[in-house]
C-alpha positions in Angstrom: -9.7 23.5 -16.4 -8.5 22.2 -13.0 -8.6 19.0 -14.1 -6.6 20.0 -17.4 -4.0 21.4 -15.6 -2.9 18.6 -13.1 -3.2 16.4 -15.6 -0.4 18.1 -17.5 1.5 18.4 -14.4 1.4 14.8 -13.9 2.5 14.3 -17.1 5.4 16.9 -16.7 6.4 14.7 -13.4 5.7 11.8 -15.2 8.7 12.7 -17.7 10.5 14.7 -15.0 11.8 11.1 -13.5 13.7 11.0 -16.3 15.9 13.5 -14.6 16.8 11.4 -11.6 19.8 11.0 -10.3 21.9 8.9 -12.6 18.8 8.8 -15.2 21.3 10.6 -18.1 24.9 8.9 -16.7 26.1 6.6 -19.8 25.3 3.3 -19.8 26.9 0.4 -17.5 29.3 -1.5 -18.8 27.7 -5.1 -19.3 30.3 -7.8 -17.4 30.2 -11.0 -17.0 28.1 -12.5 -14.1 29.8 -13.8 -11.4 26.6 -16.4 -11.1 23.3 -16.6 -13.5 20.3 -18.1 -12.8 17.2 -17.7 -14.9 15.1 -15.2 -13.5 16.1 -13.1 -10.6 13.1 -11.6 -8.1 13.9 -7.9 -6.4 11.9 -8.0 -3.1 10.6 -10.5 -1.1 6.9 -8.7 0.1 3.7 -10.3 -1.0 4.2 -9.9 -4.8 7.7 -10.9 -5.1 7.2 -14.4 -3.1 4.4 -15.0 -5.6 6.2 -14.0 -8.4 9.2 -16.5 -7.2 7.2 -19.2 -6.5 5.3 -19.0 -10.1 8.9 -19.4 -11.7 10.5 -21.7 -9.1 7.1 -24.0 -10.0 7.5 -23.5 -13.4 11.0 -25.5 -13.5 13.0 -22.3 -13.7 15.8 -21.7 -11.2 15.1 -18.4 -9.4 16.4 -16.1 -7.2 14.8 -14.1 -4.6 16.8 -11.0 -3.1 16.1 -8.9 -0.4 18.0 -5.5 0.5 16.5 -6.1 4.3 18.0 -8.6 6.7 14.2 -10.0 7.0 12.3 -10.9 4.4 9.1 -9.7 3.8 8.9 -5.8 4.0 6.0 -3.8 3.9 3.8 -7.2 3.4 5.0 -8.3 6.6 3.0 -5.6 8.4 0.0 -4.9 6.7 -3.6 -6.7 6.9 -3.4 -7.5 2.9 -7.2 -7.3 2.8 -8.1 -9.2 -0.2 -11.0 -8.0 -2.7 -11.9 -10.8 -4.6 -14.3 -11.5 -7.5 -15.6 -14.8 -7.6 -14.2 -16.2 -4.4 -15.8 -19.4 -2.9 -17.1 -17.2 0.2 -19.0 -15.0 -2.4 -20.3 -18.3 -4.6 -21.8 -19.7 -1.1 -23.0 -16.6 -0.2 -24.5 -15.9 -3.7 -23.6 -12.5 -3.9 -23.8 -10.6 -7.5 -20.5 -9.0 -8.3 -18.4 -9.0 -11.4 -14.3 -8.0 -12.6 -16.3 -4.6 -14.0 -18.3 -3.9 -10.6 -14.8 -3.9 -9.0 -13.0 -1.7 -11.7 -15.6 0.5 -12.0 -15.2 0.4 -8.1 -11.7 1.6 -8.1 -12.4 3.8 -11.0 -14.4 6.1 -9.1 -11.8 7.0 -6.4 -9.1 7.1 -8.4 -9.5 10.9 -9.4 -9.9 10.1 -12.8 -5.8 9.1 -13.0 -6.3 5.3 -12.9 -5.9 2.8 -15.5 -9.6 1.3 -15.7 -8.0 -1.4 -17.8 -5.6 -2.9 -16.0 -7.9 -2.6 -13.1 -10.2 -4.9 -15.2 -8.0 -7.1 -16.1 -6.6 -7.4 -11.9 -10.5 -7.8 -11.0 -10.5 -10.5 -14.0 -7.9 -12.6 -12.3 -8.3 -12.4 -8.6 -10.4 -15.7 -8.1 -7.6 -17.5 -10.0 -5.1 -15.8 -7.8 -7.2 -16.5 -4.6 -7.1 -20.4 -5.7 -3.6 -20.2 -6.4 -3.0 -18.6 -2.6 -5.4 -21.0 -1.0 -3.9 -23.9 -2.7 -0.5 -23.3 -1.0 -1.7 -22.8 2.3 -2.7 -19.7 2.8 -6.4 -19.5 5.2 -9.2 -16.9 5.4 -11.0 -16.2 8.3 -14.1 -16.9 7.1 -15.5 -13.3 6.8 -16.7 -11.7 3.5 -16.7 -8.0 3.7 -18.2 -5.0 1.9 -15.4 -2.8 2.9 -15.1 1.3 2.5 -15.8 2.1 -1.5 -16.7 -1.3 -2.9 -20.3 -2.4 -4.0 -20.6 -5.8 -2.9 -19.3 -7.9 -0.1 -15.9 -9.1 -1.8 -12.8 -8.8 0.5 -11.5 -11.6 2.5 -9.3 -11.7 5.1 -6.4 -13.6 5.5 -5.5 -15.4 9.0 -3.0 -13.4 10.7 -3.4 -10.5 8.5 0.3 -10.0 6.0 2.7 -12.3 8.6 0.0 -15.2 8.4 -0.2 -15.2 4.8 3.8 -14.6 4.4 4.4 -17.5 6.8 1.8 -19.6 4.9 3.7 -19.0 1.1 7.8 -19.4 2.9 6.3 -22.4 4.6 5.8 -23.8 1.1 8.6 -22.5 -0.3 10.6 -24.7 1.5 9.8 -27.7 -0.5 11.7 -25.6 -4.1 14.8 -26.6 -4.0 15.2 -24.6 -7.0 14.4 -21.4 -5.6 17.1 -19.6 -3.9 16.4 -16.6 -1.1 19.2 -14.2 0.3 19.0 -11.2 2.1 21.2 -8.4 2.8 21.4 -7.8 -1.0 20.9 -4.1 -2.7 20.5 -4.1 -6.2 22.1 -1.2 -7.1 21.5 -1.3 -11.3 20.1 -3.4 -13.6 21.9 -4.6 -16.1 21.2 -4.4 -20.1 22.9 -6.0 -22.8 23.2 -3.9 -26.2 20.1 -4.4 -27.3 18.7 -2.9 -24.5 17.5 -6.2 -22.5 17.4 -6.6 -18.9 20.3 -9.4 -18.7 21.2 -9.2 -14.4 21.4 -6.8 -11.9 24.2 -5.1 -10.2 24.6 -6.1 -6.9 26.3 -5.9 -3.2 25.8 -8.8 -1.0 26.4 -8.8 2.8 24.7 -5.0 2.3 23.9 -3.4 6.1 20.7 -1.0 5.6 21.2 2.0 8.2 17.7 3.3 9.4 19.4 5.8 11.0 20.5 7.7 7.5 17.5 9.4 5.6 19.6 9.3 2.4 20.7 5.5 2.6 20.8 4.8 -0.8 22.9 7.5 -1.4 25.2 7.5 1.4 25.7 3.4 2.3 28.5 1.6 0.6 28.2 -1.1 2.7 28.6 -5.1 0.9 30.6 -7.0 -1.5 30.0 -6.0 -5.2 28.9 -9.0 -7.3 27.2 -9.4 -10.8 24.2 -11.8 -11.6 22.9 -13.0 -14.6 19.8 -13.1 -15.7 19.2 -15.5 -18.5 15.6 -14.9 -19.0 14.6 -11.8 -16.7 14.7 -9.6 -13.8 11.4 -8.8 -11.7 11.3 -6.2 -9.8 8.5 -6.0 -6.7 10.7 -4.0 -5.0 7.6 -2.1 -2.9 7.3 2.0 -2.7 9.3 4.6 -1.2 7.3 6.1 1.5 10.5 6.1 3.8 12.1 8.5 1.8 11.3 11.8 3.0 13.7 13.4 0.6 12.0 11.8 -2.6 8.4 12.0 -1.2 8.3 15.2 -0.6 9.7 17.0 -3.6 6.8 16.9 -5.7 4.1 16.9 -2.8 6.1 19.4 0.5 4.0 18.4 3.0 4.8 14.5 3.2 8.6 15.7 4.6 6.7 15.6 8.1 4.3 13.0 8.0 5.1 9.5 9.7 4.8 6.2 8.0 4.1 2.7 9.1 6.1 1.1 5.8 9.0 -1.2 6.2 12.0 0.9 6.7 13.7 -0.7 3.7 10.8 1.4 1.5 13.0 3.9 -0.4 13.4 5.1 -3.6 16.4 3.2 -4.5 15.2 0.6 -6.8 12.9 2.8 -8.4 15.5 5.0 -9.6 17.5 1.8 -11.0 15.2 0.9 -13.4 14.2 4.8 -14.3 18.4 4.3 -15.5 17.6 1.1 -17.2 15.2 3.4 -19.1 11.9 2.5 -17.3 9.1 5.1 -17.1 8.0 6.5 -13.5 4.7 7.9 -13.4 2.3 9.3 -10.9 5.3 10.0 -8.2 2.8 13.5 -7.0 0.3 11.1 -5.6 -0.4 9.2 -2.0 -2.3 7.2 -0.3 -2.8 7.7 3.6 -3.8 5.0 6.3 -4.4 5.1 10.4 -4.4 2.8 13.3 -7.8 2.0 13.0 -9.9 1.5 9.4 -10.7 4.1 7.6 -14.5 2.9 6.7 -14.7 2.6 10.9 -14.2 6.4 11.1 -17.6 7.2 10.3 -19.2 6.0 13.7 -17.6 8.4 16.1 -17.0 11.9 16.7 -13.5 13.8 15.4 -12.7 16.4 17.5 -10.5 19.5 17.5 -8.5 19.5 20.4 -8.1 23.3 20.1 -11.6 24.2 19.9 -13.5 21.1 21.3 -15.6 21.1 17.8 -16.1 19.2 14.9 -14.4 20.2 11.9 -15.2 18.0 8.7 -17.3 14.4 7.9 -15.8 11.3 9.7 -17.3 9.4 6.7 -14.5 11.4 4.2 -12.1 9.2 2.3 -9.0 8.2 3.7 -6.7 11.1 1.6 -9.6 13.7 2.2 -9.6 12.8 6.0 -5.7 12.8 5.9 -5.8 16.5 4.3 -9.2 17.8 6.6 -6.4 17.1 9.9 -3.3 18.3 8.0 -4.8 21.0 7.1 -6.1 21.9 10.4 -3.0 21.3 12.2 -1.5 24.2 10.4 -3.7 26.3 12.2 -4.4 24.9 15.2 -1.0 24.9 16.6 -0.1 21.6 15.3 -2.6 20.0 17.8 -3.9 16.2 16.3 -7.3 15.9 16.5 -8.8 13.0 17.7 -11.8 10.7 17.6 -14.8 9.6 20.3 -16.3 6.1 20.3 -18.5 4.2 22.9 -19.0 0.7 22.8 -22.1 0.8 20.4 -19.7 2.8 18.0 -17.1 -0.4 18.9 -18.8 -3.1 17.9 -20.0 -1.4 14.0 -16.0 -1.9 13.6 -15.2 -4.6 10.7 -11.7 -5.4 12.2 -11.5 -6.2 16.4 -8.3 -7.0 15.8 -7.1 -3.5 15.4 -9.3 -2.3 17.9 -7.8 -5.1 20.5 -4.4 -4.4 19.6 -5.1 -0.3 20.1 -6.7 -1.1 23.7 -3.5 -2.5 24.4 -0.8 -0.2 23.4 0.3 -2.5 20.2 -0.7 -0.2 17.0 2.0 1.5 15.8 2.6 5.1 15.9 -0.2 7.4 17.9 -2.7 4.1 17.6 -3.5 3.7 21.5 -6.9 3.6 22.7 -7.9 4.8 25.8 -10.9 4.2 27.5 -12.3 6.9 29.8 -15.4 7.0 32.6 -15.6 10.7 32.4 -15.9 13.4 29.6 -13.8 15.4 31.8 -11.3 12.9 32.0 -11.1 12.4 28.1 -11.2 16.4 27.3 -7.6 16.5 30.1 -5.9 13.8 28.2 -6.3 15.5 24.6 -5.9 18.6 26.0 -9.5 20.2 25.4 -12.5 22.2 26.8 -14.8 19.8 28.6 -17.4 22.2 28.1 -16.7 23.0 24.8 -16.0 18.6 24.3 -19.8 18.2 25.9 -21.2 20.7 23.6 -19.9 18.9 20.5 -21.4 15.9 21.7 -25.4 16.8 22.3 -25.0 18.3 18.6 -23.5 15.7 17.4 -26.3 13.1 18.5 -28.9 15.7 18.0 -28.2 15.8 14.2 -27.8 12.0 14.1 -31.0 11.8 15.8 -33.0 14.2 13.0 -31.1 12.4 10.5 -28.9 15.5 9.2 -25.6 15.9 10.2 -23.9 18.9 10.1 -21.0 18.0 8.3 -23.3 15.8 5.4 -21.8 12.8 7.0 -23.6 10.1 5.4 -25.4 7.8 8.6 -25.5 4.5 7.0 -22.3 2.5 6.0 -22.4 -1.2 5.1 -26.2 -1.3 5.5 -25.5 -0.3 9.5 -27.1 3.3 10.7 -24.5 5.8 12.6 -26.2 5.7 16.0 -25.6 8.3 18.6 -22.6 8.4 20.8 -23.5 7.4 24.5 -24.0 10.9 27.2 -23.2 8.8 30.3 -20.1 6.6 29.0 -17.3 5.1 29.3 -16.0 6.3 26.0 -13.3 5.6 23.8 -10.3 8.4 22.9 -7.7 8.0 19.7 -5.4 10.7 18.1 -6.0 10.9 14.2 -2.7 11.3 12.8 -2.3 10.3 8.7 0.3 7.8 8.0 1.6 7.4 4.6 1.6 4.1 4.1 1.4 3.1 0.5 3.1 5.4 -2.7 0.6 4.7 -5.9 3.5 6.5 -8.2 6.2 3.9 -9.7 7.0 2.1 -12.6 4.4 2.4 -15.8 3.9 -1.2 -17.0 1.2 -3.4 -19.0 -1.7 -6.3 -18.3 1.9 -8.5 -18.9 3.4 -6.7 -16.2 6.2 -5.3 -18.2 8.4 -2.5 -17.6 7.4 0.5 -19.6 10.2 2.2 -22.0 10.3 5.8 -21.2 11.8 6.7 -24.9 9.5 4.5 -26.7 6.7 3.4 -24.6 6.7 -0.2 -25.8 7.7 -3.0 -23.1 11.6 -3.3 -22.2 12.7 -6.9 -23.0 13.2 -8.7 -20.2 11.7 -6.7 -17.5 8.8 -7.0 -15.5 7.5 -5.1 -12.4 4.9 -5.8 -9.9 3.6 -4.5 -6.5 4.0 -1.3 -5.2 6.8 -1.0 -7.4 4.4 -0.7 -10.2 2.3 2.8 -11.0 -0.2 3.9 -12.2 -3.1 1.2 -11.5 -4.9 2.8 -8.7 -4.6 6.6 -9.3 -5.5 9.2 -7.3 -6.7 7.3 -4.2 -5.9 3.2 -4.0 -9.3 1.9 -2.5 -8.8 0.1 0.2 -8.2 -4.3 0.1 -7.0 -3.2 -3.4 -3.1 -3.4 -3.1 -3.4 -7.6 -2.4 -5.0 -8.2 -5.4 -2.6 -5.8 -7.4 0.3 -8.0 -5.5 -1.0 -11.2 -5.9 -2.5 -11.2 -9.6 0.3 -9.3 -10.9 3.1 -10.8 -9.3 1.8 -14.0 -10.5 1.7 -12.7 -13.8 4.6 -11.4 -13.7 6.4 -14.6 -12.8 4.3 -16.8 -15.6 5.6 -14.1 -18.4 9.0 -14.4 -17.1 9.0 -18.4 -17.6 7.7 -17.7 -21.4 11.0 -15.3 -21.9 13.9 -17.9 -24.0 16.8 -18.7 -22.0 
């Protein structure tokens, strides 16, 4: 019945974005561009440089806008973790894996609101998309990873994580003269002729994002008004809208106060321009949380409630459970974050030493330092904690590790590694836990062609195409984790094939 229920309230948000702000005002007049070029690409992360390039390499002249004075957004800062089916890595390696294992994969985290389907047909295409990366410079670091949720060692890792790969795709770039980038550009509508095609976009160029204004979009007139054509269509990877608290947080309260680790440009601006150019949103209730350090590497320390010295739930959770565990507990606890325990056994079981490098050293983002500590006594006074209580915890801990039960049914192998007990005579390793929304799964419904979704008619607006986090509905419930690349990447290159297929 549970399930019944939130089912039809997704629904009833689903349909509820209908509603937002603008979504009823009568259409835009259609005017003549001031400039038109064939396809025009909203966002320049991960999935809109792909989508560009596909276009720009097709022969089509293409232009990329970006609201931000930087391109890249979220992209830019994220590891873009790469499950892959079919990679060379996994042919050397000979491991067994197929497009279903990876669906099926995805399936089972997604709280039963993912579209298995177009998760299949992503898994389907992520060797081609891996070739097409590779083949325009972007490197792996050679590792092949069975990462938190997935079934066989399938995720690669790009060489300097999101900039690398972003640097690797601009660098070629460079070389297609036919592809035209600008930033400082808001796309403020879309623009449909009377047949209800995607045609341009409303625009302001020389547009100044404030960071300092939670309600940006509505509040910044900032930029010169301009109208472009588009004379075959408009894609829109425009990313999510984690930054805005406002949006976020009226389906799901408790987001108002949680921090995020998206580009600051990540609001709900383009989203709501193509709800008004009749585009469906769906799944805008759900989130996705992330911290400083992986959530698969959680499982091999201690979390600790800084009020009470104790444990309180399974370090081997999921990422959204573990995210709701410490909100959960905060409203009770005096708003105290809990925080983790590692030694340097615990260390080295970590998939990613980058991260655990750049925590050591201060360089991770919101409440991501690591500190190292010779003395339990020392690590209880810097979170704030009963040593005696903090010791305690401990010889239960690694007394129910030893016996091989847990208290908390945490499971003690991950990866084919065994959770080992923590260390009794140090040093040990300190972190705060504090969620981080850092990816939206709600957005734009669309199709294996990456089309726009009509919200009157559920059949495929003419003309235009969405891809990215600007896209819902894929991943459902919880997105697994090294999922969002492929998503970008396979879809974004669909997305600018279909485009090139449109008629001028």
């Amino acid at each position: 019945m549970q399930k019944t229920s939130r089912r039809r309230f997704l629904t009833a948000a689903a349909i509820s974005a209908a509603a937002l702000p603008g979504a009823a005002s009568a259409a835009l007049e259609v005017k003549k561009p001031d400039e038109t070029f064939d396809i025009v690409v909203v966002g320049s992360g991960v999935a809109g440089t792909i989508a560009a390039i596909t276009a720009a390499e097709g022969g089509a002249r293409v232009l990329l806008v970006e609201k931000m004075n930087r391109l890249g957004g979220t992209s830019r800062f994220s590891g873009l973790n790469f499950a892959c089916v079919g990679s060379p890595a996994q042919k050397a390696k000979g491991v067994k894996d197929s497009p279903e294992a990876l669906a099926g994969d995805m399936a089972r985290v997604s709280g039963g609101f993912g579209n298995y389907q177009l998760a299949l047909h992503m898994a389907k295409n992520t060797a081609r998309a891996e070739k097409w990366l590779t083949d325009r410079g972007v490197r792996w670091d050679g590792r092949l990873l069975k990462l938190g949720g997935h079934s066989a060692e399938r995720c690669l890792i790009p060489e300097g994580d999101g900039a690398g790969l972003l640097r690797a795709l601009w660098k070629h770039m460079e070389g297609l003269k036919n592809l035209v980038v600008r930033t400082n550009v808001k796309v403020d509508d879309v623009m449909m002729d009377e047949n209800g095609r995607a045609v341009g976009v409303y625009v302001r160029e020389n547009y100044r994002f404030n960071p300092t204004d939670a309600s940006d979009d509505e509040n910044n007139r900032s930029g010169v008004k301009r109208t472009i054509g588009a004379s075959r269509a408009v894609i829109f990877a425009s990313g999510g809208y984690a930054r805005d608290k406002a949006f976020r947080s009226i389906e799901v309260p408790f987001l108002a106060g949680v921090s995020t680790t998206t580009s600051e440009g990540a609001t709900a601006g383009a989203l709501k321009a193509m709800v008004r150019a009749g585009a469906r949103a769906m799944h805008l209730m759900l989130y996705r949380f992330a911290y400083p350090l992986p959530t698969e590497d959680m499982v091999w320390g201690m979390m600790i409630d800084p009020a009470t010295g104790k444990r309180f739930m399974s370090e081997g959770s999921s990422r959204n459970t573990l995210a709701e565990g410490s909100l959960k507990l905060r409203l009770t606890n005096g708003d105290k974050k809990p925080f983790m325990v590692y030694d340097d056994l615990a260390l080295s079981k970590f998939h990613n030493f980058n991260r655990i490098g750049r925590s050591l050293n201060g360089l991770n983002g919101i409440d991501g330092t690591m500190f190292k500590f010779d003395t339990l006594e020392a690590l209880a006074a810097h979170f704030g904690t009963d040593p005696k209580a903090l010791a305690e915890s401990l010889r239960t801990y690694n007394e129910g590790i030893r016996a091989g039960k847990d208290a908390f049914d945490k499971p003690l192998v991950r990866t084919e590694r065994k959770v080992e007990p923590l260390s009794e005579t140090g040093p040990w390793y300190g972190i705060v836990i504090s969620p981080r929304l850092n990816y939206t799964p709600g957005g734009i419904r669309f199709n294996e062609k990456a089309q726009a979704i009509s919200l009157t008619n559920e059949r495929p607006i003419p003309g235009l195409y969405v891809c990215g986090e600007a896209a819902g509905g894929l991943h459902g419930a919880e997105r697994m984790t090294a999922c969002s690349m492929p998503a970008c990447a396979v879809f974004g290159l669909i997305a600018g094939e279909q485009a090139l297929a449109e008629k001028a």
